[in-house]
HTML snippet that shows the backbone in 3Dmol.js (N, CA, C, O; Angstrom):
<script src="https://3Dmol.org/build/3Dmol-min.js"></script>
<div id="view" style="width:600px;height:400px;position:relative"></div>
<script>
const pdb = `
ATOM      1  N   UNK A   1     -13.753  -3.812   1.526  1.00  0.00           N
ATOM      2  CA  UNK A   1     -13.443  -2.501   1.006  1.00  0.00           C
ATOM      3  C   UNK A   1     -11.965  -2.450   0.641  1.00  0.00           C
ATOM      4  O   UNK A   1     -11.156  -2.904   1.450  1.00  0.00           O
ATOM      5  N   UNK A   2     -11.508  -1.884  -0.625  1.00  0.00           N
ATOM      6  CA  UNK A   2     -10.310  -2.125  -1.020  1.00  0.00           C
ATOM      7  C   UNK A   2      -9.514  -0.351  -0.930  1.00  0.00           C
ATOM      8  O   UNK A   2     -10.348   0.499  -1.240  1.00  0.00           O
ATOM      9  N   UNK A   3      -8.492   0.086  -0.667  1.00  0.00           N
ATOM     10  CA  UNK A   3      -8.379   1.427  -0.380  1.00  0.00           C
ATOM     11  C   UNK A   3      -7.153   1.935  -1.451  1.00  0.00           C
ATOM     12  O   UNK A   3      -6.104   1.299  -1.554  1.00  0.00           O
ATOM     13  N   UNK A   4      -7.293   2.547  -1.839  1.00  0.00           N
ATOM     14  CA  UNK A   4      -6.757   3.728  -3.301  1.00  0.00           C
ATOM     15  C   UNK A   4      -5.241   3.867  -2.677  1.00  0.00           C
ATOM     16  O   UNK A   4      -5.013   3.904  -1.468  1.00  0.00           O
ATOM     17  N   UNK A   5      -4.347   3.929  -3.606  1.00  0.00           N
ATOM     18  CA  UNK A   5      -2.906   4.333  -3.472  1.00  0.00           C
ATOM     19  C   UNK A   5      -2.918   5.570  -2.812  1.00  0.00           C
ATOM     20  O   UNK A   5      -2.445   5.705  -1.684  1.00  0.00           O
ATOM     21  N   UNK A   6      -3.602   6.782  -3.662  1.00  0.00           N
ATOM     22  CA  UNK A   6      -3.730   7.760  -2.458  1.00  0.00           C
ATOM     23  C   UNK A   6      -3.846   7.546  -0.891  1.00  0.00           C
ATOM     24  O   UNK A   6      -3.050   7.970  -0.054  1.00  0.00           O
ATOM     25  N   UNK A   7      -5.057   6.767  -0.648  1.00  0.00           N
ATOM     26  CA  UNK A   7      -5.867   6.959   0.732  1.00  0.00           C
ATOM     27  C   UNK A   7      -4.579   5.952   1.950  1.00  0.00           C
ATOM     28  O   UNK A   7      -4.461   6.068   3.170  1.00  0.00           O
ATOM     29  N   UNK A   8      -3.819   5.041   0.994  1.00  0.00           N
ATOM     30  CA  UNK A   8      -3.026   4.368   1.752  1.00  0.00           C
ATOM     31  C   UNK A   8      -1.718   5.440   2.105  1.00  0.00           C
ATOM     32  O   UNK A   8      -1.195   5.512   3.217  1.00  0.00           O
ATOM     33  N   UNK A   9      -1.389   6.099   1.134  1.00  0.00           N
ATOM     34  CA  UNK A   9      -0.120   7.226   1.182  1.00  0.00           C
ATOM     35  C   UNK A   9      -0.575   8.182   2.113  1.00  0.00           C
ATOM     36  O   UNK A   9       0.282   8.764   2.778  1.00  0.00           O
ATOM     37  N   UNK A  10      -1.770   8.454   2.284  1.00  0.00           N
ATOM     38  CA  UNK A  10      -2.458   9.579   3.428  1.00  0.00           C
ATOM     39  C   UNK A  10      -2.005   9.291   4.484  1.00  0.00           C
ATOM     40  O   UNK A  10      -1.173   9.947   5.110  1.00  0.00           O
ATOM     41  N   UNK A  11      -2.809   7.649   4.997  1.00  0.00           N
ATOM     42  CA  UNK A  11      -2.708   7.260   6.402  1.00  0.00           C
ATOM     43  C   UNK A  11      -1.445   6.972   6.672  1.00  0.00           C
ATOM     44  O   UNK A  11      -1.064   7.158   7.827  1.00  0.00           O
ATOM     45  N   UNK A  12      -0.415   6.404   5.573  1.00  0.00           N
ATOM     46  CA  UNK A  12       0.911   6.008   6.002  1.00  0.00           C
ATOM     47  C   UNK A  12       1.924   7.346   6.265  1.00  0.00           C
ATOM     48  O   UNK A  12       3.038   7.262   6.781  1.00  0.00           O
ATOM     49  N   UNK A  13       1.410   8.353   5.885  1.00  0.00           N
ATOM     50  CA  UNK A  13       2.590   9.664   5.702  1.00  0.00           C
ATOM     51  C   UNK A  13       3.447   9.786   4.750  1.00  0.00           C
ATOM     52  O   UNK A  13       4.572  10.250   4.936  1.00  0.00           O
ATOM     53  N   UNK A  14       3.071   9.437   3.776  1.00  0.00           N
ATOM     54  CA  UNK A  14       4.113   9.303   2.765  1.00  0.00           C
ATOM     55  C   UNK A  14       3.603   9.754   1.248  1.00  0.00           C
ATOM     56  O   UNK A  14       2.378   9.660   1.168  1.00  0.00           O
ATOM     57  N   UNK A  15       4.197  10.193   0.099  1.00  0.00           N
ATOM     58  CA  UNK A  15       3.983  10.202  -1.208  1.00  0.00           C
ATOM     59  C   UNK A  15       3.433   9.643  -1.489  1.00  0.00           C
ATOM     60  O   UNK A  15       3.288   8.688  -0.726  1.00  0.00           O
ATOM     61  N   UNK A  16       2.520   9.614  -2.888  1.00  0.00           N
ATOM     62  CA  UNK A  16       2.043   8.673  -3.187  1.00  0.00           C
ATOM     63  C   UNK A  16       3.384   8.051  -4.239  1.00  0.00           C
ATOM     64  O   UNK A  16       3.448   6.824  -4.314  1.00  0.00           O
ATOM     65  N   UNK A  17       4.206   8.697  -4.862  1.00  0.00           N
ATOM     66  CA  UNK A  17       5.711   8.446  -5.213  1.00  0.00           C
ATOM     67  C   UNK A  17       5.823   7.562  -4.423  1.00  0.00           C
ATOM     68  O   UNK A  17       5.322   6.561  -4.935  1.00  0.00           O
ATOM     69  N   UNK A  18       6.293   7.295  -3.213  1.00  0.00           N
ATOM     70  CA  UNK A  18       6.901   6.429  -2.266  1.00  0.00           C
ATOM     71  C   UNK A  18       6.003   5.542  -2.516  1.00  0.00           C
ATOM     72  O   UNK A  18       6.544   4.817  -3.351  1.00  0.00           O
ATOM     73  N   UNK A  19       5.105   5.196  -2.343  1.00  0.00           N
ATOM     74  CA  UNK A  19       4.089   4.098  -1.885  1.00  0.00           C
ATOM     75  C   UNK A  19       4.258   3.271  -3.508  1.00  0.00           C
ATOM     76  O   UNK A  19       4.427   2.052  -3.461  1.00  0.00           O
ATOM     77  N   UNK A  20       4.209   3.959  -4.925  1.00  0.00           N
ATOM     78  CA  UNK A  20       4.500   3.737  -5.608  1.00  0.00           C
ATOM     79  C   UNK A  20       5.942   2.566  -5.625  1.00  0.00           C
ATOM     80  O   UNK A  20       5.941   1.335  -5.620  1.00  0.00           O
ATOM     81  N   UNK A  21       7.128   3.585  -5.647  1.00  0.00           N
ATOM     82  CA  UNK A  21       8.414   2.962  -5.229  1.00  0.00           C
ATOM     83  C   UNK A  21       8.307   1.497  -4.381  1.00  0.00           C
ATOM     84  O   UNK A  21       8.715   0.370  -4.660  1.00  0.00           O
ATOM     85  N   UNK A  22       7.902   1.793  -3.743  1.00  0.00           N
ATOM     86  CA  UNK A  22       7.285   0.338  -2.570  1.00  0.00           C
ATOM     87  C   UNK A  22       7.366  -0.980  -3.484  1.00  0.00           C
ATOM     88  O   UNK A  22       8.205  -1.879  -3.537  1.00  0.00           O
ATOM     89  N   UNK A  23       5.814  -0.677  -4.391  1.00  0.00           N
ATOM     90  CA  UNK A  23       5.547  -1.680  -4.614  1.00  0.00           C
ATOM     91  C   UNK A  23       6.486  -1.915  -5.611  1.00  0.00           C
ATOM     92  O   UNK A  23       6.553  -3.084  -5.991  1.00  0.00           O
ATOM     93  N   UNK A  24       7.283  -1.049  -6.173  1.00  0.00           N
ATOM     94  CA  UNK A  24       7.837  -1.794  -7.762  1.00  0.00           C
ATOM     95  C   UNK A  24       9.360  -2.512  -6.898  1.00  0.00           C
ATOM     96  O   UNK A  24      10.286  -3.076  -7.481  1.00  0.00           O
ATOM     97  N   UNK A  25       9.247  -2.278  -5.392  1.00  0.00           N
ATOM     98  CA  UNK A  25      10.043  -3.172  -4.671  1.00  0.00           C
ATOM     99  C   UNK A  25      10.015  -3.889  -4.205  1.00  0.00           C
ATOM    100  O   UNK A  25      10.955  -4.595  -3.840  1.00  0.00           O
ATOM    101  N   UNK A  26       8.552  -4.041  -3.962  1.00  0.00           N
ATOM    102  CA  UNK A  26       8.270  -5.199  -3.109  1.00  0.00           C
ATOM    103  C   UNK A  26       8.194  -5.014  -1.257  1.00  0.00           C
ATOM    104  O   UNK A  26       8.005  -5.674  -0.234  1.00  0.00           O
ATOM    105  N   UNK A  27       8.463  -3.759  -1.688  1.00  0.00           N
ATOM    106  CA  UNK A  27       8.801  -3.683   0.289  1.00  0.00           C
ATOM    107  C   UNK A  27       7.432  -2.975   0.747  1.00  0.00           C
ATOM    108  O   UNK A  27       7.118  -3.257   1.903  1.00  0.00           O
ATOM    109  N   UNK A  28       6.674  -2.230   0.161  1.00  0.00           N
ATOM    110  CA  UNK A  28       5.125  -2.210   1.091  1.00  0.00           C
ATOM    111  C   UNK A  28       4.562  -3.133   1.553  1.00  0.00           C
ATOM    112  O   UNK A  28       5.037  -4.227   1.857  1.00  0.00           O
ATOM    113  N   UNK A  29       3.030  -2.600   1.682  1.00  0.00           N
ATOM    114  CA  UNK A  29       2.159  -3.272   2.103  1.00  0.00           C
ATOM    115  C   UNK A  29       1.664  -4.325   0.579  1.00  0.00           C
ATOM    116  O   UNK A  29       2.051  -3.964  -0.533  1.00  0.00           O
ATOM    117  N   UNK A  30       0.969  -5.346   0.715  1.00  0.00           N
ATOM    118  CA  UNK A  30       0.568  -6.077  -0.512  1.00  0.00           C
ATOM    119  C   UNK A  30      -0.432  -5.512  -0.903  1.00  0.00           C
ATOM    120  O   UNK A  30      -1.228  -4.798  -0.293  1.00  0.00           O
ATOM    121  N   UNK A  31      -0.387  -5.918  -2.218  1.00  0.00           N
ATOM    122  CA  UNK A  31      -1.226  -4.769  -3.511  1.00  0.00           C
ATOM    123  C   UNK A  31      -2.198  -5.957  -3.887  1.00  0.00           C
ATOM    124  O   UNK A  31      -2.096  -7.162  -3.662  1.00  0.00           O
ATOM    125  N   UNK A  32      -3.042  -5.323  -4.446  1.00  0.00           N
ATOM    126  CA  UNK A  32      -4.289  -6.341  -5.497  1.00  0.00           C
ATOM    127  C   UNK A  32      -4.298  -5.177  -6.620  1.00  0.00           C
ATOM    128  O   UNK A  32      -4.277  -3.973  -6.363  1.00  0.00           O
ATOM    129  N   UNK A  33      -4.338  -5.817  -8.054  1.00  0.00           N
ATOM    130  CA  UNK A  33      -4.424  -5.260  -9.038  1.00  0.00           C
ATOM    131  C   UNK A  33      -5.575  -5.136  -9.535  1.00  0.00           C
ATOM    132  O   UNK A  33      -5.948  -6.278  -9.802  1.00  0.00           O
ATOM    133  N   UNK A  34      -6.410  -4.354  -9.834  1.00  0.00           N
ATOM    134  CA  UNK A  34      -7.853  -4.499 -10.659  1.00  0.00           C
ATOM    135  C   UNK A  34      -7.752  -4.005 -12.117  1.00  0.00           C
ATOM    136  O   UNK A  34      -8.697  -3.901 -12.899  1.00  0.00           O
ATOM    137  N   UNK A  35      -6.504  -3.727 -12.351  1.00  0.00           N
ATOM    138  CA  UNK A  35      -6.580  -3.843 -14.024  1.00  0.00           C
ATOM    139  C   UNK A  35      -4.689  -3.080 -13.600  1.00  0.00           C
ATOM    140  O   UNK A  35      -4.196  -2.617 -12.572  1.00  0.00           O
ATOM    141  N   UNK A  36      -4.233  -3.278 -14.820  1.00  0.00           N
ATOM    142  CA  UNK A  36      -2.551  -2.690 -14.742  1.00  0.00           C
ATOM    143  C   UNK A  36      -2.382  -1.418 -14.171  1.00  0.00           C
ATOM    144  O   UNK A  36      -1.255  -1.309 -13.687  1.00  0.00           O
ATOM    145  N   UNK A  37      -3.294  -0.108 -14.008  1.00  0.00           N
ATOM    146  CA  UNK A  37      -3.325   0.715 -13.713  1.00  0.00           C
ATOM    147  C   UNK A  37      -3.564   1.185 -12.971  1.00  0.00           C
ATOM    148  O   UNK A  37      -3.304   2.383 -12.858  1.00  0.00           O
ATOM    149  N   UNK A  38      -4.399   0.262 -11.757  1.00  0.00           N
ATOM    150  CA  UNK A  38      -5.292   0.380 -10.483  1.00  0.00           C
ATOM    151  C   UNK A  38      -5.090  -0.761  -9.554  1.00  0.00           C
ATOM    152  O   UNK A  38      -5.766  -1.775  -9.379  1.00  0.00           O
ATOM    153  N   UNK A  39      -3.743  -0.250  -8.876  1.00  0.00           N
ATOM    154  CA  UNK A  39      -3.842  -0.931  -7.371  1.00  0.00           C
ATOM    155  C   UNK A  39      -4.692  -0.565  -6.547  1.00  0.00           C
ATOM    156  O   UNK A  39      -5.229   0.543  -6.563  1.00  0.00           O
ATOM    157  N   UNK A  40      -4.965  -1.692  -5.518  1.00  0.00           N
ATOM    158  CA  UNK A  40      -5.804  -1.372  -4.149  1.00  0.00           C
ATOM    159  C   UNK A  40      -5.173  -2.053  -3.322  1.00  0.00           C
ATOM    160  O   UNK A  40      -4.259  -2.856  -3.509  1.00  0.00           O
ATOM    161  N   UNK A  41      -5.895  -1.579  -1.974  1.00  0.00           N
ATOM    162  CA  UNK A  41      -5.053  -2.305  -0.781  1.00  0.00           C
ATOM    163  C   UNK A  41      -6.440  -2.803  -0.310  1.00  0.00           C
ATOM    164  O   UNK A  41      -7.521  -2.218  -0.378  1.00  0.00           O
ATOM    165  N   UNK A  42      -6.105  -4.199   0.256  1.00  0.00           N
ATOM    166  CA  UNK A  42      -6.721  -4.436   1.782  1.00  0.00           C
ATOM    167  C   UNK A  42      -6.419  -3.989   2.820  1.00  0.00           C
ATOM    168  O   UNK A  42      -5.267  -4.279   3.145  1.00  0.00           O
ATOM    169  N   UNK A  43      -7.209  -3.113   3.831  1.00  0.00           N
ATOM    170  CA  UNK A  43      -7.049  -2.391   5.095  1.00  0.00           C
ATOM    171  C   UNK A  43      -6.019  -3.657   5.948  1.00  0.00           C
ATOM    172  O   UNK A  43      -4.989  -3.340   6.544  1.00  0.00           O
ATOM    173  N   UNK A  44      -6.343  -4.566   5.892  1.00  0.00           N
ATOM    174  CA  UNK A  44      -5.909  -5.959   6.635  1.00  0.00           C
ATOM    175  C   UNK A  44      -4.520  -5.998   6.501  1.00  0.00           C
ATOM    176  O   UNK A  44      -3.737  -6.114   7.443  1.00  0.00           O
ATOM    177  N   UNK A  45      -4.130  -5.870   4.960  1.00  0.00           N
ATOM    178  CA  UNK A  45      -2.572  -5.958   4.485  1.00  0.00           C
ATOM    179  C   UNK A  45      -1.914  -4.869   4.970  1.00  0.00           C
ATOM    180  O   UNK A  45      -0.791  -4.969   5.463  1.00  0.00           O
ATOM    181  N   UNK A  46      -2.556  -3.745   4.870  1.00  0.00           N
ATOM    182  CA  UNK A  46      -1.872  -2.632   4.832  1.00  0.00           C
ATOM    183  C   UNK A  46      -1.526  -2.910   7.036  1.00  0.00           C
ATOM    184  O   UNK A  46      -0.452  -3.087   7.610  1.00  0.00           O
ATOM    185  N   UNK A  47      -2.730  -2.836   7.536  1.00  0.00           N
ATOM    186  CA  UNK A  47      -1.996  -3.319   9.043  1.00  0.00           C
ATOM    187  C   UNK A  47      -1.105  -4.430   9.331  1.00  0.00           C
ATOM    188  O   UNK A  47      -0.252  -4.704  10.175  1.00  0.00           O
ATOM    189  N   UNK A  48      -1.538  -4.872   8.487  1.00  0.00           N
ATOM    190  CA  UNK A  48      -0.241  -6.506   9.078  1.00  0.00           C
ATOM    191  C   UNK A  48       1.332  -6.261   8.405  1.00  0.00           C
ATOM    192  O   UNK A  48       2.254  -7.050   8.615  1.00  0.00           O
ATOM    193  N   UNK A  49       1.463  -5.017   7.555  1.00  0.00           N
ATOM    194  CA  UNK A  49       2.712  -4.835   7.085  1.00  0.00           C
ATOM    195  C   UNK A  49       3.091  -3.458   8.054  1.00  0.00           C
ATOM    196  O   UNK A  49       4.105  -2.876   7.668  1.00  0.00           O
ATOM    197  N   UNK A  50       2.707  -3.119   8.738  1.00  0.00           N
ATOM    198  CA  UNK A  50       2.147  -1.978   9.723  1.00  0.00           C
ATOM    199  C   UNK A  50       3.215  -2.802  11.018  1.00  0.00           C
ATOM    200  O   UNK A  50       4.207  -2.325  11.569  1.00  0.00           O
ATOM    201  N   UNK A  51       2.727  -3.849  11.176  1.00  0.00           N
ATOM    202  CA  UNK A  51       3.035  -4.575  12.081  1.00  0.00           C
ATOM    203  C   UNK A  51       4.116  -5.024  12.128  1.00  0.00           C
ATOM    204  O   UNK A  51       4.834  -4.950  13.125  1.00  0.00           O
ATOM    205  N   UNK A  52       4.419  -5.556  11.089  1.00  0.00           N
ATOM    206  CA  UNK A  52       5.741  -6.174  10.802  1.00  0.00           C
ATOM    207  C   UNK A  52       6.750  -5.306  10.325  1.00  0.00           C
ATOM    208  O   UNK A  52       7.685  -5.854   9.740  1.00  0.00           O
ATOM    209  N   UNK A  53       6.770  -4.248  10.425  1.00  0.00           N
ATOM    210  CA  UNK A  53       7.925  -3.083  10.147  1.00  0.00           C
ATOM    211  C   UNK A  53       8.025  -2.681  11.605  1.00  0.00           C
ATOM    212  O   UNK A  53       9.101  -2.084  11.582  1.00  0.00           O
ATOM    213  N   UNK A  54       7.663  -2.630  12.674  1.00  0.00           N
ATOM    214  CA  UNK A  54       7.113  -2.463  13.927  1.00  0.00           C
ATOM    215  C   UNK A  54       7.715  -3.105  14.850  1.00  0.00           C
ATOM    216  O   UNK A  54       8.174  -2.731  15.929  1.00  0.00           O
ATOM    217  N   UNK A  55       7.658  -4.681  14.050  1.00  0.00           N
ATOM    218  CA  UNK A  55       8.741  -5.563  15.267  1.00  0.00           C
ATOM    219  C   UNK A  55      10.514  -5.160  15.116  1.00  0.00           C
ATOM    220  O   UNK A  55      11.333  -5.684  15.871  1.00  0.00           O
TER     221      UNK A  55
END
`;
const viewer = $3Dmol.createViewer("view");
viewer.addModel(pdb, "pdb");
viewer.setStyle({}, {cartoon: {color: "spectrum"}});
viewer.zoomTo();
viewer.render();
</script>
């Protein structure tokens, strides 16, 4: 299951602006593209970058 820029900005607390910002930085969680216009997340990525902001 791959999860929507929204649904990741929900659980993280944040904009979807921010989550945006992220990626054109590189500093979120890792993205998968399904066409130029439609990122998704893996639940997996999104915890293991969860994690590693953590330590």
């Amino acid at each position: 299951m791959l999860l929507t820029s929204r649904e990741v900005a929900v659980a993280l607390q944040v904009s979807p602006a921010t989550l945006c910002r992220w990626r054109q930085t590189g500093h979120g969680p890792r993205v998968v593209w399904l066409s130029p216009y439609a990122p998704r997340y893996r639940p997996e990525d999104v915890t293991k970058w969860l994690e590693r902001m953590a330590a």
